[in-house]
C-alpha positions in Angstrom: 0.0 0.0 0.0 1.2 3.4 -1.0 1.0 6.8 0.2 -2.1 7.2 -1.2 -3.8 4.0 -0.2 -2.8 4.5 3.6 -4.2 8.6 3.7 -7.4 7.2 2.1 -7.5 4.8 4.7 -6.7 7.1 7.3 -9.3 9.6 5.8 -11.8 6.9 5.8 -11.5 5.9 9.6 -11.6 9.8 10.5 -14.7 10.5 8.4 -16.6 7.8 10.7 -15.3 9.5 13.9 -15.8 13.3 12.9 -18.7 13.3 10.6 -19.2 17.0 10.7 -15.6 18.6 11.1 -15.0 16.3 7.5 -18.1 18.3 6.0 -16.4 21.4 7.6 -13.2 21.1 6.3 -14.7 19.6 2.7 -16.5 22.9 2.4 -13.4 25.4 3.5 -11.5 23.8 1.0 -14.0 24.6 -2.0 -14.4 28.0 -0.8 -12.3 30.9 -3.0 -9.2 32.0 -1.8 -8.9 35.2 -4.0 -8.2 38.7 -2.8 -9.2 40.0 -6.6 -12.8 41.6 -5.3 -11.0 43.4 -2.3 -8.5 44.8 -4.8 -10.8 45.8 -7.1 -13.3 47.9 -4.6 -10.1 49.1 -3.3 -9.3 50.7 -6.8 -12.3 52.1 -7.0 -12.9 53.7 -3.6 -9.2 55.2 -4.5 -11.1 56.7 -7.7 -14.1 58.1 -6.0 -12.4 59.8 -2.9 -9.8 61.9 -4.5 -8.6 64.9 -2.8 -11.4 67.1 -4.1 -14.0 64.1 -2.7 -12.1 63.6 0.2 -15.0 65.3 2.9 -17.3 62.9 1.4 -19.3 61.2 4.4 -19.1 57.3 4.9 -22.8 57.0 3.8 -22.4 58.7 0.1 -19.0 56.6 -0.3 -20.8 53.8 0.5 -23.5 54.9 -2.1 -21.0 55.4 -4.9 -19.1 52.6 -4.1 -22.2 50.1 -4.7 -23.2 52.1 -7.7 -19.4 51.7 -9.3 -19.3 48.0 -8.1 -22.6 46.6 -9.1 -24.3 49.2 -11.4 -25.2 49.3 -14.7 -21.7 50.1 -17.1 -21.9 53.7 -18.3 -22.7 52.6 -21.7 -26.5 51.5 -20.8 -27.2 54.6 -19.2 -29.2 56.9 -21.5 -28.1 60.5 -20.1 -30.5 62.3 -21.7 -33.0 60.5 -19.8 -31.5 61.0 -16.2 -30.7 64.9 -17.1 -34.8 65.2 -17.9 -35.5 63.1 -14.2 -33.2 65.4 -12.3 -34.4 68.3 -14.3 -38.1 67.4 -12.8 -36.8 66.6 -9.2 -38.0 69.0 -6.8 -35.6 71.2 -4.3 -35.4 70.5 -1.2 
């Protein structure tokens, strides 16, 4: 018996004992181990709070972060439409 054929065994035995920490570890292994997403919404909160932005509360950051990250791209937006809904707004 090889490496292989003794872990299997070993793995075998443990799964009886430890039902449940086997699912646990089974699922942490699956699970993504990428820091790409941080990155990214750490590029674009770097874009949005620039010096001139930089009195921005947390609140409209977090606004502007969540339309950057998961909003439409630029090129779906019709302008012309949003200019004529903000022209129509009323003042506070």
């Amino acid at each position: 018996m090889g490496i292989s054929g003794s872990f299997t065994v070993t793995l075998q035995r443990y799964m009886g004992i430890f039902p449940e920490t086997f699912k646990l570890l089974s699922t942490i292994l699956v699970l993504p181990v990428g820091t790409a997403s941080v990155e990214k919404s750490s590029s674009y909160m770097t874009l949005i709070k620039t010096c001139i932005h930089n009195s921005i509360t947390d609140q409209t950051l977090g606004r502007l972060m969540r339309i950057v990250i998961e909003g439409p791209e630029l090129s779906a937006v019709n302008f012309d439409e949003v200019l004529e809904i903000f022209k129509q707004t009323k003042k506070k």
